[in-house]
Structures are given as C-alpha cells and as structure tokens.
PyMOL Python script that loads the backbone (N, CA, C, O; Angstrom):
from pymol import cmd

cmd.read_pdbstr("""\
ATOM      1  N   UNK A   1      -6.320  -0.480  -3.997  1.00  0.00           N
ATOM      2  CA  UNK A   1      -6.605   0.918  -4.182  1.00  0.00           C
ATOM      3  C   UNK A   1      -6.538   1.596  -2.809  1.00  0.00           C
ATOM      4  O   UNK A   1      -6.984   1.103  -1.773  1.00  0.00           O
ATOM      5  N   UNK A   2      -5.973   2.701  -2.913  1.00  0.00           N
ATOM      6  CA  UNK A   2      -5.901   3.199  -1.441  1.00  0.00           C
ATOM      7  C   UNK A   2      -6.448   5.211  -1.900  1.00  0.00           C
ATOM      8  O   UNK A   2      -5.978   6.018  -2.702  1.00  0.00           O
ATOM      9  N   UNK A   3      -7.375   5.273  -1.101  1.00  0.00           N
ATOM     10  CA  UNK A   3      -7.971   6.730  -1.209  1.00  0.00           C
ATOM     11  C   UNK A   3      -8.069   6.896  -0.072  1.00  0.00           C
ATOM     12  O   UNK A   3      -7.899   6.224   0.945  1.00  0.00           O
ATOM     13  N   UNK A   4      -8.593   8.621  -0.506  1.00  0.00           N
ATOM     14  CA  UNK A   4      -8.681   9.689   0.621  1.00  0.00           C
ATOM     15  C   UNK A   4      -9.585  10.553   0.217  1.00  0.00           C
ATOM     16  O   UNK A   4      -9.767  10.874  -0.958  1.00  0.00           O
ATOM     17  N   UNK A   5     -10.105  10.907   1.043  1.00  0.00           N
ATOM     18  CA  UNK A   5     -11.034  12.078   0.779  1.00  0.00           C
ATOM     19  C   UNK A   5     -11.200  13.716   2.017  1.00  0.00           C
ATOM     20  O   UNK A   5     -11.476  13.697   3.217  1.00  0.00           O
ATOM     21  N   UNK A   6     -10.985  14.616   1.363  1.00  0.00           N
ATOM     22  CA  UNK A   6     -11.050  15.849   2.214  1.00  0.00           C
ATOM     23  C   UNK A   6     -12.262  16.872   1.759  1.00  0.00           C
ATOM     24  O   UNK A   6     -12.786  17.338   0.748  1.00  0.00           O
ATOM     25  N   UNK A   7     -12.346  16.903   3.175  1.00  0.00           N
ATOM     26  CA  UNK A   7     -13.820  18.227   3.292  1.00  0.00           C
ATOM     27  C   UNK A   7     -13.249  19.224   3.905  1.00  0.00           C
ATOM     28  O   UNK A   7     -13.613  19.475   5.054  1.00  0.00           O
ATOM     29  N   UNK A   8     -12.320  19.943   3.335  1.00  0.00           N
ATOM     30  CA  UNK A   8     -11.772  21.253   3.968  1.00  0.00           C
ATOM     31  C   UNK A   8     -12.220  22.555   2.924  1.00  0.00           C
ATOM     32  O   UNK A   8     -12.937  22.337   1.947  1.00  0.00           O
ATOM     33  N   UNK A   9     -11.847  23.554   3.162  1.00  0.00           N
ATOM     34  CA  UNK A   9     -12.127  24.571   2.103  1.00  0.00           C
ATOM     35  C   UNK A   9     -10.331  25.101   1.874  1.00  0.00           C
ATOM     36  O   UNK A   9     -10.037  26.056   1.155  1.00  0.00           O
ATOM     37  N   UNK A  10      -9.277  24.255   2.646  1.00  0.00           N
ATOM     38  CA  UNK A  10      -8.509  24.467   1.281  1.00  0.00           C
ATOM     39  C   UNK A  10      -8.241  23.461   0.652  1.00  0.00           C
ATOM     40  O   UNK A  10      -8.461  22.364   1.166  1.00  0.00           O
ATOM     41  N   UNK A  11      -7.653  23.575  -0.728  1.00  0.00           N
ATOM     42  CA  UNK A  11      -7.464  22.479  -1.632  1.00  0.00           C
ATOM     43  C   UNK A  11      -5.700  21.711  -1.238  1.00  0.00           C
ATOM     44  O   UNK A  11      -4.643  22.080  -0.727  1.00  0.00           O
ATOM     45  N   UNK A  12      -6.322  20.388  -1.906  1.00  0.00           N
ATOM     46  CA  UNK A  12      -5.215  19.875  -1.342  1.00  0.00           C
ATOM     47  C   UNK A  12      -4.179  19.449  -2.121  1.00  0.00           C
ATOM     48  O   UNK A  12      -4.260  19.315  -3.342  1.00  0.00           O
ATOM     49  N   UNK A  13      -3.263  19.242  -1.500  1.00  0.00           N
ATOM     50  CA  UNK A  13      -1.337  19.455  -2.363  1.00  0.00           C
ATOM     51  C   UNK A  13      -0.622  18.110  -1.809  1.00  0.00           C
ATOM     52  O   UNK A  13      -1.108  17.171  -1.180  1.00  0.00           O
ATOM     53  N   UNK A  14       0.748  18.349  -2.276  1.00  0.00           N
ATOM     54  CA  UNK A  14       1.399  17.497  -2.028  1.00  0.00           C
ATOM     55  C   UNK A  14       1.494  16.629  -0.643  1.00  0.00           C
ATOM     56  O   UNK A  14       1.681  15.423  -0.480  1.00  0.00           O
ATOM     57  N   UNK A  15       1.326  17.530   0.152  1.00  0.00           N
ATOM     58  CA  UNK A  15       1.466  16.889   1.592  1.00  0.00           C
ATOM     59  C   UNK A  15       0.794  15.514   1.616  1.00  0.00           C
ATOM     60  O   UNK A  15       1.537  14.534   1.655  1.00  0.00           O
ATOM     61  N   UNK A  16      -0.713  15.311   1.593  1.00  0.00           N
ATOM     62  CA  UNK A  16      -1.658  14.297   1.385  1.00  0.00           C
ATOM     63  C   UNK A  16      -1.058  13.156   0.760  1.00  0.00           C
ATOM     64  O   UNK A  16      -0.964  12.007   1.192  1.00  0.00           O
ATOM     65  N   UNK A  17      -0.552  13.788  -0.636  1.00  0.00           N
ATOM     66  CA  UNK A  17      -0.093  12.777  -1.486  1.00  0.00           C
ATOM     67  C   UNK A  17       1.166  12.215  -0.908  1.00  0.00           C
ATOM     68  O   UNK A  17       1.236  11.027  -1.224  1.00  0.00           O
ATOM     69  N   UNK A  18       2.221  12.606  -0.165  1.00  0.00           N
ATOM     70  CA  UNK A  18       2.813  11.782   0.297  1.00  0.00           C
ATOM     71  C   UNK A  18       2.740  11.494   1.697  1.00  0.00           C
ATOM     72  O   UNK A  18       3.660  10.997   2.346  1.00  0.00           O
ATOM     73  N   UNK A  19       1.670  11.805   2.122  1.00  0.00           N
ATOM     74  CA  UNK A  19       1.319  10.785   3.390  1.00  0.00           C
ATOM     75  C   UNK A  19       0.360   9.917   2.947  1.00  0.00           C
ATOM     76  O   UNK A  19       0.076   9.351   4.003  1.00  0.00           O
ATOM     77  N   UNK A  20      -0.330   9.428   2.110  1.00  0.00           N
ATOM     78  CA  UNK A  20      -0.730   8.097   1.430  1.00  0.00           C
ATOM     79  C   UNK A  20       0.054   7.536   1.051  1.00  0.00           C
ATOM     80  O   UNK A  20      -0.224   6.354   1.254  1.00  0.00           O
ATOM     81  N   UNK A  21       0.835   7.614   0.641  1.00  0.00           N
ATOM     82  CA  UNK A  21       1.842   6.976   0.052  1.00  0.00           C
ATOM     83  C   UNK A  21       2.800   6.449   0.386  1.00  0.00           C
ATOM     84  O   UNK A  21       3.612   5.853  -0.322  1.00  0.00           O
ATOM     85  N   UNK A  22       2.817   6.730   2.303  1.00  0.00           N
ATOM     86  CA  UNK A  22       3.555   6.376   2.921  1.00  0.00           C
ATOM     87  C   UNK A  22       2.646   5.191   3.974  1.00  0.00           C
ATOM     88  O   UNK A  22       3.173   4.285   4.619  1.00  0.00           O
ATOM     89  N   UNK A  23       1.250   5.494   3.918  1.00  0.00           N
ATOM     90  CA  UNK A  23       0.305   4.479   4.543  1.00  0.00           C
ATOM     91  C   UNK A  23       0.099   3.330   3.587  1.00  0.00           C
ATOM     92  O   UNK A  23      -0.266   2.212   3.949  1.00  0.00           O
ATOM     93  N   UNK A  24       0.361   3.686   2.316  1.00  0.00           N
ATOM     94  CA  UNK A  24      -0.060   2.039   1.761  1.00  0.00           C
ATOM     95  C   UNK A  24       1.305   1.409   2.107  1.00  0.00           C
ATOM     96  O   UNK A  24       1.296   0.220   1.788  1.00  0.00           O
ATOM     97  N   UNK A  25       2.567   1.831   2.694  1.00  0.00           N
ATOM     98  CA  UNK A  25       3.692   1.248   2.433  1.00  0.00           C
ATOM     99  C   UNK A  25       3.536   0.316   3.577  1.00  0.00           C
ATOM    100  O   UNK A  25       4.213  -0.709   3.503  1.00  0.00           O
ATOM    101  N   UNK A  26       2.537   0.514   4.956  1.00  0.00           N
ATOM    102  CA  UNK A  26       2.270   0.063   5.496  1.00  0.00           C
ATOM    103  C   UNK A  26       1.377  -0.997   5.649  1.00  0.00           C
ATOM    104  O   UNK A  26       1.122  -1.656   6.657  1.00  0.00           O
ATOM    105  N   UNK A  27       1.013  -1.060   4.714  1.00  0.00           N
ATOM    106  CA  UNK A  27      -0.648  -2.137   4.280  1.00  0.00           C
ATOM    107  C   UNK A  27       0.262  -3.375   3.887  1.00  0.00           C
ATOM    108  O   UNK A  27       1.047  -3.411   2.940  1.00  0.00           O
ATOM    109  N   UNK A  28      -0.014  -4.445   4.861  1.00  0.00           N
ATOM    110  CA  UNK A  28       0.597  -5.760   4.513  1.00  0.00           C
ATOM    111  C   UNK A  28      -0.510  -7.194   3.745  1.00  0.00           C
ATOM    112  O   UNK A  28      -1.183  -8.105   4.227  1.00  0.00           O
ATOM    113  N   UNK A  29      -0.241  -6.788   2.565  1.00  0.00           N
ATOM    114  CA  UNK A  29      -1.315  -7.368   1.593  1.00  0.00           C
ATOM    115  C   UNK A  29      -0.957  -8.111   0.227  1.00  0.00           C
ATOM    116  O   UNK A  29      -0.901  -7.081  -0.444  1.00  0.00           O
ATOM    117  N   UNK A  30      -0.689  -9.059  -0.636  1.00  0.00           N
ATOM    118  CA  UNK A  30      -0.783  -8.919  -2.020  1.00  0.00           C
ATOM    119  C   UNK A  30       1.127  -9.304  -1.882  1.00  0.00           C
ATOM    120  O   UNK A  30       1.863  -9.652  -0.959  1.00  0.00           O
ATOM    121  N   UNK A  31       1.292  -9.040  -3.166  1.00  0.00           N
ATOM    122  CA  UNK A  31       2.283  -9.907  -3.400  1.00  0.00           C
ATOM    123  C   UNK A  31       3.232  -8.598  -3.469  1.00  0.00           C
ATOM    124  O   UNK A  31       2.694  -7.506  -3.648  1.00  0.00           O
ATOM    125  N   UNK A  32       4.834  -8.703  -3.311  1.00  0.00           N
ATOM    126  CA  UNK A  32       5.568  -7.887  -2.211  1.00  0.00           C
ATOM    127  C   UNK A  32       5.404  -6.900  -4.480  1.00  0.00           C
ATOM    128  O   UNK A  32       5.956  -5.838  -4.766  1.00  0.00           O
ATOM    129  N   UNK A  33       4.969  -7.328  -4.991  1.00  0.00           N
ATOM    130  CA  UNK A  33       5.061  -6.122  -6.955  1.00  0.00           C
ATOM    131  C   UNK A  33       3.895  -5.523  -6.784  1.00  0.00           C
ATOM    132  O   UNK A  33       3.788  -4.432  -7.343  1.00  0.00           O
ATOM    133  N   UNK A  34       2.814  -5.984  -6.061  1.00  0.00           N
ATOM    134  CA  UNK A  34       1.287  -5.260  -6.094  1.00  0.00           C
ATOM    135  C   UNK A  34       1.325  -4.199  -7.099  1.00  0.00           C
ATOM    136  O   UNK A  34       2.282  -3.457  -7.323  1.00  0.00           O
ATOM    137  N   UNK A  35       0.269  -4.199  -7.642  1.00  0.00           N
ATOM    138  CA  UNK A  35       0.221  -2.734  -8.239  1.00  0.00           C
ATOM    139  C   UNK A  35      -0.579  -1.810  -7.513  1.00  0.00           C
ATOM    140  O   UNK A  35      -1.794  -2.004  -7.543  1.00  0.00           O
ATOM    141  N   UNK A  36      -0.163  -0.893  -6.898  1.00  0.00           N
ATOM    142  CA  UNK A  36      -1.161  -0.046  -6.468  1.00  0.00           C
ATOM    143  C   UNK A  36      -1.527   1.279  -6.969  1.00  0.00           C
ATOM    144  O   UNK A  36      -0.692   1.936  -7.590  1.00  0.00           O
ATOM    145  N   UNK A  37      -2.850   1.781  -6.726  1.00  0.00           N
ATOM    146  CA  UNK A  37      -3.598   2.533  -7.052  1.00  0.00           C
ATOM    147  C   UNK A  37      -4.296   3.707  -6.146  1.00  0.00           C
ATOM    148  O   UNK A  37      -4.781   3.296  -5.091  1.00  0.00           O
ATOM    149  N   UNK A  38      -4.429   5.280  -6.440  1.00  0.00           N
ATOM    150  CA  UNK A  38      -4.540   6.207  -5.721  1.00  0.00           C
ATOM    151  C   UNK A  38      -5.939   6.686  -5.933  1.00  0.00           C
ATOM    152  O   UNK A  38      -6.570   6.360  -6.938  1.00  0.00           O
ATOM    153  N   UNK A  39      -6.344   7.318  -5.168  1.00  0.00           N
ATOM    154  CA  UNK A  39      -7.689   7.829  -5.638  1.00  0.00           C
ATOM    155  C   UNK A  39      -7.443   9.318  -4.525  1.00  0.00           C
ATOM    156  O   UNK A  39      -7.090   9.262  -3.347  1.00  0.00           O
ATOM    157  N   UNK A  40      -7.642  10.132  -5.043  1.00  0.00           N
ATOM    158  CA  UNK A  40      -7.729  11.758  -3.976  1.00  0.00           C
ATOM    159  C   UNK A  40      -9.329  12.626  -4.576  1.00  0.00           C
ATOM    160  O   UNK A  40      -9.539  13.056  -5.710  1.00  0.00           O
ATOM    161  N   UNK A  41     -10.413  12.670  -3.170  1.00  0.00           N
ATOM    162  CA  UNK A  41     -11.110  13.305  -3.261  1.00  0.00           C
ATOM    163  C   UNK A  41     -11.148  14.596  -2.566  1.00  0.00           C
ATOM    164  O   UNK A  41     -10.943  14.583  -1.352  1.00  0.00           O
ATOM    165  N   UNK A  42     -11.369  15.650  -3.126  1.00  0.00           N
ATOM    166  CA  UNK A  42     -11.653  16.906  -2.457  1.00  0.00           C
ATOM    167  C   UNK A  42     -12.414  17.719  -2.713  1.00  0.00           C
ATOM    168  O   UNK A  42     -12.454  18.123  -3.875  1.00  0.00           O
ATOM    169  N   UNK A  43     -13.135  18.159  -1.908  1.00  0.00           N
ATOM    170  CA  UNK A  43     -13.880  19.239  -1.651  1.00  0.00           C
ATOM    171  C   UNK A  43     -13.724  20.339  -2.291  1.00  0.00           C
ATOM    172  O   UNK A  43     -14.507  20.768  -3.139  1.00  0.00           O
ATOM    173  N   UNK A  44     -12.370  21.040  -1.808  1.00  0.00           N
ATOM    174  CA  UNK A  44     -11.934  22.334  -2.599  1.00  0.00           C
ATOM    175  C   UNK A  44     -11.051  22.547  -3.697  1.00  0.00           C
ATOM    176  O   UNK A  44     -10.672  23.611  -4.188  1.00  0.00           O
ATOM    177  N   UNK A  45     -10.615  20.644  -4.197  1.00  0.00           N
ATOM    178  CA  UNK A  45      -9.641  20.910  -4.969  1.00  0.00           C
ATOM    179  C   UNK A  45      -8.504  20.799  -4.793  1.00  0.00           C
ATOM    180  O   UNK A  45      -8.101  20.321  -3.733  1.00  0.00           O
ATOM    181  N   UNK A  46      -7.688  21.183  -5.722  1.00  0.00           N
ATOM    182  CA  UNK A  46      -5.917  20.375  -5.556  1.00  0.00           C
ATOM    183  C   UNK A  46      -5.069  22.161  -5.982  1.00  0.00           C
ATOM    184  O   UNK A  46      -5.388  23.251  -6.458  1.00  0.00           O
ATOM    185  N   UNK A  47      -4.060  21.569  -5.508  1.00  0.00           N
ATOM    186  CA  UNK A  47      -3.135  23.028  -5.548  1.00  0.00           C
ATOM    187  C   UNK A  47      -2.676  23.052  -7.201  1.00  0.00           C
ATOM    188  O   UNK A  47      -2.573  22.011  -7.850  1.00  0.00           O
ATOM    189  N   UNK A  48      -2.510  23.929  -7.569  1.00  0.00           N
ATOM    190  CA  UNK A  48      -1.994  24.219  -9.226  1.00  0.00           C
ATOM    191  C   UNK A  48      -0.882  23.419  -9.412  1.00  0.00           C
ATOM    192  O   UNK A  48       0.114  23.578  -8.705  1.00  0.00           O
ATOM    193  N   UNK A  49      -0.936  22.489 -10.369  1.00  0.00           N
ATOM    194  CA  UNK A  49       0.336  21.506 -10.616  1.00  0.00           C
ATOM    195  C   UNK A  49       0.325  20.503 -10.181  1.00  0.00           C
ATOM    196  O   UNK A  49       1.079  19.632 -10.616  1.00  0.00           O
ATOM    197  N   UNK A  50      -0.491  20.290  -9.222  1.00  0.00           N
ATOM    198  CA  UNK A  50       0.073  18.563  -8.739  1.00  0.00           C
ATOM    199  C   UNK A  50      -0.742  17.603  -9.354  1.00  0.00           C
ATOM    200  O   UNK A  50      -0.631  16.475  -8.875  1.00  0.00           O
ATOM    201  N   UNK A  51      -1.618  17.751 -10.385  1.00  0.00           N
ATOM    202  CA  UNK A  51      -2.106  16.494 -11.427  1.00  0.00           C
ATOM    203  C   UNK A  51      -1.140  16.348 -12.415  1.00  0.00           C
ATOM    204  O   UNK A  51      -1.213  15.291 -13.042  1.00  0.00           O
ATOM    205  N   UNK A  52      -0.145  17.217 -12.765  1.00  0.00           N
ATOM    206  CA  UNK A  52       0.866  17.188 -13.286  1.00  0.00           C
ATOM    207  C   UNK A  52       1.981  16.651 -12.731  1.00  0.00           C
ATOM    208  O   UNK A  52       2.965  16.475 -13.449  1.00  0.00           O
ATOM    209  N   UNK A  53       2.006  16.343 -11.514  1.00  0.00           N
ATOM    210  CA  UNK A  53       3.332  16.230 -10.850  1.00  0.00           C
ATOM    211  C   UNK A  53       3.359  14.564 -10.454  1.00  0.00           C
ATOM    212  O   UNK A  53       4.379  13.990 -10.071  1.00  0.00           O
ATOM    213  N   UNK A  54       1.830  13.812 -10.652  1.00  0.00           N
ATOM    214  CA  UNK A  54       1.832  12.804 -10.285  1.00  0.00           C
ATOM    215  C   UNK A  54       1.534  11.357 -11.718  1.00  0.00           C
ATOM    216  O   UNK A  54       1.376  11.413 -12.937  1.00  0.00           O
ATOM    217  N   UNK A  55       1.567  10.578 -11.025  1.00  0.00           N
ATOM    218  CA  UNK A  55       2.425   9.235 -12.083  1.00  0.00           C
ATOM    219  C   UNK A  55       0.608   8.980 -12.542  1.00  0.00           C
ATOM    220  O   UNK A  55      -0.254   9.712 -12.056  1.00  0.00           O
ATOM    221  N   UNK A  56       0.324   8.049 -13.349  1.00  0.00           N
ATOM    222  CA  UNK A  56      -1.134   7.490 -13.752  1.00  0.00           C
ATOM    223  C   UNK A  56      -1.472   6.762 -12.736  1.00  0.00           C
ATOM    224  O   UNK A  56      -2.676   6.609 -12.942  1.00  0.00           O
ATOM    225  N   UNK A  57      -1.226   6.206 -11.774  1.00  0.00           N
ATOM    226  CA  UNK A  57      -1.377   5.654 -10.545  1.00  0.00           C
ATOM    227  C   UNK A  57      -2.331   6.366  -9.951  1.00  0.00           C
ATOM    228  O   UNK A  57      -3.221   5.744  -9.371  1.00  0.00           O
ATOM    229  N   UNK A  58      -2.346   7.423  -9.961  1.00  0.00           N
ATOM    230  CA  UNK A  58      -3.299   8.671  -9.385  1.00  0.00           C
ATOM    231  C   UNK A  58      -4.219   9.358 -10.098  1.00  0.00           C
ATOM    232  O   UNK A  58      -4.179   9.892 -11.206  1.00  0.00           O
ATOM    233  N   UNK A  59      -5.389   9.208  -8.941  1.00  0.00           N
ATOM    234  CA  UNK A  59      -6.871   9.814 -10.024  1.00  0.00           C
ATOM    235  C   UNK A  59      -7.212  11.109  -8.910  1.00  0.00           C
ATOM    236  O   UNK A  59      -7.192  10.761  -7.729  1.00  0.00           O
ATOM    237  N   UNK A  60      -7.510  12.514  -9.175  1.00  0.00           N
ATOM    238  CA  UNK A  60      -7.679  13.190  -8.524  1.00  0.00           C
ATOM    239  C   UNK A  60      -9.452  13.523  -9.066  1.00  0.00           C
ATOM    240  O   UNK A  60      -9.726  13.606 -10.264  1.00  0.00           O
ATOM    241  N   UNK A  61     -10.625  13.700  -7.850  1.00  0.00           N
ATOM    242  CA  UNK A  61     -11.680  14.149  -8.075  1.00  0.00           C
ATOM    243  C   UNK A  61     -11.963  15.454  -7.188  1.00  0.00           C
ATOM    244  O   UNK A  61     -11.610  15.488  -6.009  1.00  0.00           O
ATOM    245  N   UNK A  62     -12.373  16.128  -7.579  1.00  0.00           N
ATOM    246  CA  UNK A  62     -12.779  17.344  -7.201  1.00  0.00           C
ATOM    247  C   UNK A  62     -14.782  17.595  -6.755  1.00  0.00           C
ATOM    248  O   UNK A  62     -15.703  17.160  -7.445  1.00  0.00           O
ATOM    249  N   UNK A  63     -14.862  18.046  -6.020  1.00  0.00           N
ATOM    250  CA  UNK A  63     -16.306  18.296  -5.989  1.00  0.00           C
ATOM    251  C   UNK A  63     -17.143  18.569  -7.214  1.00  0.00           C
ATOM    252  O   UNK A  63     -18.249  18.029  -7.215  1.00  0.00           O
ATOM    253  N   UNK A  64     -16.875  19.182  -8.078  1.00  0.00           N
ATOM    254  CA  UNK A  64     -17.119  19.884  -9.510  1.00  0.00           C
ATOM    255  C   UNK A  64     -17.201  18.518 -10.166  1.00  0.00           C
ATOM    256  O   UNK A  64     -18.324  18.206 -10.562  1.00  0.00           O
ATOM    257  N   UNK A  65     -16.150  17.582 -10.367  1.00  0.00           N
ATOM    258  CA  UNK A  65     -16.043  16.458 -10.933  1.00  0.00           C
ATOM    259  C   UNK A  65     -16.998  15.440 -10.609  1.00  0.00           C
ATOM    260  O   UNK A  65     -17.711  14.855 -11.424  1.00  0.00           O
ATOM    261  N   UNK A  66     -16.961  15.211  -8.990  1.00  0.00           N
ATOM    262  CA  UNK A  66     -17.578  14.381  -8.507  1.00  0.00           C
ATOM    263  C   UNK A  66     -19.592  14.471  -9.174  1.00  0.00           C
ATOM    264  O   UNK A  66     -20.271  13.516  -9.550  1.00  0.00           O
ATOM    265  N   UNK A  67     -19.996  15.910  -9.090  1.00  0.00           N
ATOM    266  CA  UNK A  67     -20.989  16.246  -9.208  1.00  0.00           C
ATOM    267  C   UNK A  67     -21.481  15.799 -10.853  1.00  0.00           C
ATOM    268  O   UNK A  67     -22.542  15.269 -11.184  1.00  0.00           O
ATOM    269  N   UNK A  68     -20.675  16.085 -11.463  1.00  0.00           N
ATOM    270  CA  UNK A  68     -20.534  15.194 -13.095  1.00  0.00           C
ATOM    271  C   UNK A  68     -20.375  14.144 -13.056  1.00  0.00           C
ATOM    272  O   UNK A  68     -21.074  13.522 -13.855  1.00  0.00           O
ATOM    273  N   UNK A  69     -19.761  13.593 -12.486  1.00  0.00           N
ATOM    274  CA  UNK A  69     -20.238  11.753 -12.624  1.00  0.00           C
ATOM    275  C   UNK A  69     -21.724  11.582 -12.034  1.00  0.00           C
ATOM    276  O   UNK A  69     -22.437  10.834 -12.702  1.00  0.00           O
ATOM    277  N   UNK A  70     -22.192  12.043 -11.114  1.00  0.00           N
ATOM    278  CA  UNK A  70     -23.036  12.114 -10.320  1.00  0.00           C
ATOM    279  C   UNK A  70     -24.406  12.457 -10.894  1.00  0.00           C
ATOM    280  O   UNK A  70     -25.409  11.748 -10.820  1.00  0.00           O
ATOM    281  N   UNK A  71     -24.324  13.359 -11.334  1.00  0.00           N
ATOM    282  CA  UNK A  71     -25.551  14.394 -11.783  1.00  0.00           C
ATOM    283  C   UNK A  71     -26.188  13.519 -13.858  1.00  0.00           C
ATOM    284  O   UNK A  71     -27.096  14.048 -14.499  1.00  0.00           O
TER     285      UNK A  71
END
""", "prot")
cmd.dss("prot")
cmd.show_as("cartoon", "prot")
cmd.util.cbc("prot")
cmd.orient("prot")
C-alpha cells in the first residue's frame, strides 16, 4: 500500500496522483506482479473528477470522510 496525505487548503488533483505513482515504481519489494494499492488523504479534498478518473486501486479520504469513520 503506498499513501499520502495533505494538509493544504487546496484540494488535491492529479498531480499527487501521478507522483505516487511514480514513487512506488521505485519501491524495490514483492514480486516484479505485486499488486499495489493507493490510499490519498486530504484535508481540503480532491479536484472535481478525479475519483472518477482513477482505477479501484485507489481510495480517496477527505477530512469530512475521515471524521465519519472516526466519529
């Protein structure tokens, strides 16, 4: 599993998502099929569309969200 988490007040977009995605390519681990797995936390949220734009591999939480599992 490879995550991230941001405390900014803007929400976050594609950029993030493919600079993780370019750091697990770097993670020398597991067998060369691994399955890997995303996790994106944020603070302010994700830009309009990109939970749509990404594969089931990827779990996006939001502060709002986080506070519901939480609470």
């Amino acid at each position: 599993m490879f995550a991230e988490c941001k405390w900014t007040t803007d929400p976050v977009g594609r950029r993030l998502v493919d600079r993780l995605q370019r750091k697990a390519e770097t993670v020398r681990w597991g067998p060369a099929d691994r399955t890997e797995e995303f996790v994106l936390f944020s603070k302010s949220g994700f830009v309009d569309g990109l939970e749509d734009e990404l594969n089931d591999a990827w779990s996006l939480f939001s502060l709002t969200e986080l506070d519901a599992v939480f609470s």
